[in-house]
C-alpha positions as CSV (number, residue, x, y, z in Angstrom):
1,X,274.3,130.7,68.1
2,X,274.2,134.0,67.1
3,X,271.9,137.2,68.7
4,X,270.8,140.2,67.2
5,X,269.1,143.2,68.7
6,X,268.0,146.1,67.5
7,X,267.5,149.6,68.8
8,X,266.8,153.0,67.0
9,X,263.0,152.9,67.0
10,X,260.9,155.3,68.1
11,X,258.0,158.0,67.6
12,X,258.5,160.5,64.4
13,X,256.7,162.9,62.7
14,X,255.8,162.2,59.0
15,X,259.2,163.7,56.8
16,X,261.8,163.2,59.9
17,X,264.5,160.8,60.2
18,X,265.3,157.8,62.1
19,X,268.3,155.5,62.4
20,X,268.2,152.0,63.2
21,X,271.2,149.7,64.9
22,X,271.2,146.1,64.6
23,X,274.2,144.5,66.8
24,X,275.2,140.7,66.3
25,X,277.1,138.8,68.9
26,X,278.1,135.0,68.8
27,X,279.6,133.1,66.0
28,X,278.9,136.1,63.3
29,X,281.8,134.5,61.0
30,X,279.8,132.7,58.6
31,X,277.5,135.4,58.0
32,X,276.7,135.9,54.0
33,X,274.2,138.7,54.1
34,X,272.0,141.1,56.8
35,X,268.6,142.9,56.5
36,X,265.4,144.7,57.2
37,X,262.4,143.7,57.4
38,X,259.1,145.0,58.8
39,X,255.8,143.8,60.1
40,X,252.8,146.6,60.6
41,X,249.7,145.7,62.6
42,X,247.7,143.3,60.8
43,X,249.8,142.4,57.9
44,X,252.4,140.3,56.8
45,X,256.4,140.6,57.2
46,X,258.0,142.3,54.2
47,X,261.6,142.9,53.4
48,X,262.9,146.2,53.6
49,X,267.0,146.4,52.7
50,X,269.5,143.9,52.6
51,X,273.3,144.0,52.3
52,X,276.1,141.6,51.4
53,X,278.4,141.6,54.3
54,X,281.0,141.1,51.8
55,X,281.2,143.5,49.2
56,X,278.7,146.4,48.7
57,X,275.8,145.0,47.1
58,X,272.3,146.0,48.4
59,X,268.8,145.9,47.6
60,X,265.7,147.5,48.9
61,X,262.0,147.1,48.7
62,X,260.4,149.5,46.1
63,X,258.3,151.5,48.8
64,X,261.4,152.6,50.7
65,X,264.1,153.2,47.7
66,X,265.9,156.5,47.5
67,X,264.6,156.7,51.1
68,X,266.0,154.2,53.5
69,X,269.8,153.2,53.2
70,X,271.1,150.2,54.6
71,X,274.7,150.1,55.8
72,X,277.3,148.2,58.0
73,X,280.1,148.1,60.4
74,X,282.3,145.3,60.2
75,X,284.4,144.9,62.6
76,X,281.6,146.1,65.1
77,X,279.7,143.4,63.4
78,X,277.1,146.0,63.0
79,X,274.0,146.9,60.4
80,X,271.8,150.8,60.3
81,X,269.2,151.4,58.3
82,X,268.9,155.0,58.3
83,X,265.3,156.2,57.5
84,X,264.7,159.6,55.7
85,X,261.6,161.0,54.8
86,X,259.3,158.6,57.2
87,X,255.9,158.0,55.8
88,X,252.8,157.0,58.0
89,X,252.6,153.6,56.9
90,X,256.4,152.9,57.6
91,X,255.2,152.7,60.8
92,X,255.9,149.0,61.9
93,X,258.3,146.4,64.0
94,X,261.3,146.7,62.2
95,X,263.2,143.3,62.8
96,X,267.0,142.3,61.7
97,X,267.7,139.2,59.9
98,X,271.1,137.6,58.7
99,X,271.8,134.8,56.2
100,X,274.1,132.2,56.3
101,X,273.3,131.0,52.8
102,X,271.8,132.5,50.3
103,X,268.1,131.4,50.2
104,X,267.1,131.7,54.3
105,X,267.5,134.4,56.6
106,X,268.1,132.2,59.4
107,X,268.3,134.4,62.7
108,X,265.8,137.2,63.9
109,X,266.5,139.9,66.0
110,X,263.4,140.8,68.6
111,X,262.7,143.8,66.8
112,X,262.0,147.7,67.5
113,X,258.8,149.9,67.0
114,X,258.4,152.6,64.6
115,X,256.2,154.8,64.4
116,X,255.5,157.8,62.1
117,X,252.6,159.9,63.6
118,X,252.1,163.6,64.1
C-alpha cells in the first residue's frame, strides 16, 4: 500500500508562483512513473505533468508547458510541480498520482486547492 499527500496549495494572484510537494510512503519500490493532475469545479480530471521516476523523461499538458515543471526527489521519494506564471483557470484540486505500469495511474493522493484569484 502506498500513500501520497500533497501540500503546496494555496491562494495566488494571477502571474505569481506556487510550488507543490507530493510525499509517498509505503512500498514506493515498484513505482514506474508520478504525476499531476487537476480537477476545477465542474469539470473533469485532466493530466497536468508526469515524470519517469527513472530517468528524466516528462511530459506536460499543453495549457501549462513552458509554465509548470515537474520534478523529483528520490531518495525522499518525493515529486514538485513548481507553478510559474499562475493563470485564473489553473485554479483547481491538484491531486498526485503514480504508476506502477505503464497504462494506470493506480494510487491518488487526497489532493490540495489552488487558487489563482486577485
Amino acid at each position: 500500500q502506498v500513500s501520497l499527500v500533497e501540500s503546496g496549495g494555496g491562494l495566488v494572484q494571477p502571474g505569481g508562483s506556487l510550488r507543490l510537494s507530493c510525499a509517498a510512503s509505503g512500498h514506493t519500490f515498484s513505482t514506474y512513473a508520478m504525476g499531476w493532475f487537476r480537477q476545477a469545479p465542474g469539470k473533469e480530471r485532466e493530466f497536468v505533468a508526469g515524470l519517469m521516476w527513472s530517468g528524466s523523461a516528462s511530459s506536460y499538458a499543453d495549457s501549462v508547458r513552458g509554465r509548470f515543471t515537474i520534478s523529483k526527489n528520490i531518495p525522499k521519494n518525493e515529486v514538485y510541480l513548481q507553478m510559474n506564471s499562475l493563470k485564473p483557470e489553473d485554479t483547481a484540486i491538484y491531486y498526485c498520482a503514480r504508476k506502477i505500469i505503464k497504462d494506470r495511474w493506480s494510487d491518488w493522493g487526497q489532493g490540495t486547492q489552488v487558487t489563482v484569484s486577485s
